[in-house]
C-alpha positions as CSV (number, residue, x, y, z in Angstrom):
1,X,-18.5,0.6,-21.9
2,X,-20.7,4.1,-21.4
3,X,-19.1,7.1,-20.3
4,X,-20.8,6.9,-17.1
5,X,-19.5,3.4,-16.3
6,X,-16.1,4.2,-17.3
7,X,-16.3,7.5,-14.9
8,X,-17.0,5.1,-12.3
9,X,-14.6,2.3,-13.2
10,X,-11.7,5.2,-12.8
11,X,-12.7,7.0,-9.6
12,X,-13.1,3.6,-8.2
13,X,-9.2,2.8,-9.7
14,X,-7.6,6.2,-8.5
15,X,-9.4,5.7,-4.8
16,X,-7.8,2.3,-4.6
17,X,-4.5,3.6,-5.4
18,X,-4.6,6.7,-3.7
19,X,-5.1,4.6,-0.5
20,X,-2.6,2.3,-1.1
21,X,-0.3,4.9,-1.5
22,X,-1.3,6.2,2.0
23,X,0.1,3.2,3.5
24,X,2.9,3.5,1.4
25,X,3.6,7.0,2.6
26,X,3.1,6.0,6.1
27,X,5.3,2.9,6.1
28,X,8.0,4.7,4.2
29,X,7.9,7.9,5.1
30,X,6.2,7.6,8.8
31,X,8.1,4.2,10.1
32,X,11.2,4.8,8.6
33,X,11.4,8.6,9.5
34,X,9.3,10.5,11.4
35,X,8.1,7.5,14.0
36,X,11.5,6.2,14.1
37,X,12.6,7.1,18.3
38,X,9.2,5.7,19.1
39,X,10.0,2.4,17.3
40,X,13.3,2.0,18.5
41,X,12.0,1.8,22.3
42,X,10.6,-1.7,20.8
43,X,13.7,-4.6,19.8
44,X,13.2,-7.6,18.0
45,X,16.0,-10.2,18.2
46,X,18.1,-7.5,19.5
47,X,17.3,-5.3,16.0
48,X,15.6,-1.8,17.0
49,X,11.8,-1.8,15.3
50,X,12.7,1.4,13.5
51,X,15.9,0.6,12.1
52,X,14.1,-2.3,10.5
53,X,11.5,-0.8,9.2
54,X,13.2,1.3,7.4
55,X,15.9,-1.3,6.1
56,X,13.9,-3.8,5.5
57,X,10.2,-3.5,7.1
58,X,9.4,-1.2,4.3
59,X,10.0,-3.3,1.6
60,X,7.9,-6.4,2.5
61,X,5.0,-3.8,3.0
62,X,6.1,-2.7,-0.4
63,X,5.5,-6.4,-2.1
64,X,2.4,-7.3,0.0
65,X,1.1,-4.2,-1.8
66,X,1.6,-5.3,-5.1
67,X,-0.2,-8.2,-4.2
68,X,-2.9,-6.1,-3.3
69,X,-3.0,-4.0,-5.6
70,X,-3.2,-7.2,-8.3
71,X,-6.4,-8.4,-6.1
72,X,-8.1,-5.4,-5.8
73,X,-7.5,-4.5,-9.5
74,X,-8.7,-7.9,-10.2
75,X,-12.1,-7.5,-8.2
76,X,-12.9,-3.7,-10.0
77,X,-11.6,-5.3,-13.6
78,X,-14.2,-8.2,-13.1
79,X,-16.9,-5.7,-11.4
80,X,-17.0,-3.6,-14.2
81,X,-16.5,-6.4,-16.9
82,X,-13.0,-5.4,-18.4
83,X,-11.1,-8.5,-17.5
84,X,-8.7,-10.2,-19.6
């Protein structure tokens, strides 16, 4: 791979995670903290929306994000031909 195609491979990596971990900050960090009286005006099966999100909320977004992550690295892996 050339120097200039591996620059780009890795910027292209590093913006995908860096976005990702922007959701991950705002689920986390954002739901489970700083939105959290704004949730709770909302109830789901009598559970407050904040409360869950940060028991339980945050952790499903956690695993979909894997998932994501596995997808999009897939798609950059094959774009730049270093798939297994």
């Amino acid at each position: 791979m050339s120097p200039e195609k591996a620059q780009a491979y890795w910027k292209e990596n590093i913006a995908m995670i860096l976005k990702l971990l922007v959701v991950w900050f705002v689920v986390s960090f954002g739901c489970g903290i700083l939105f959290i009286n704004e949730l709770n005006a909302i109830e789901i099966s009598g559970v407050k929306l904040g409360y869950w999100f940060a028991q339980q909320g945050a952790i499903y977004v956690f695993v979909i994000l894997i998932f994501v992550y596995v997808k999009a690295m897939t798609g950059i892996d094959e774009k730049y031909g270093v798939h297994e």
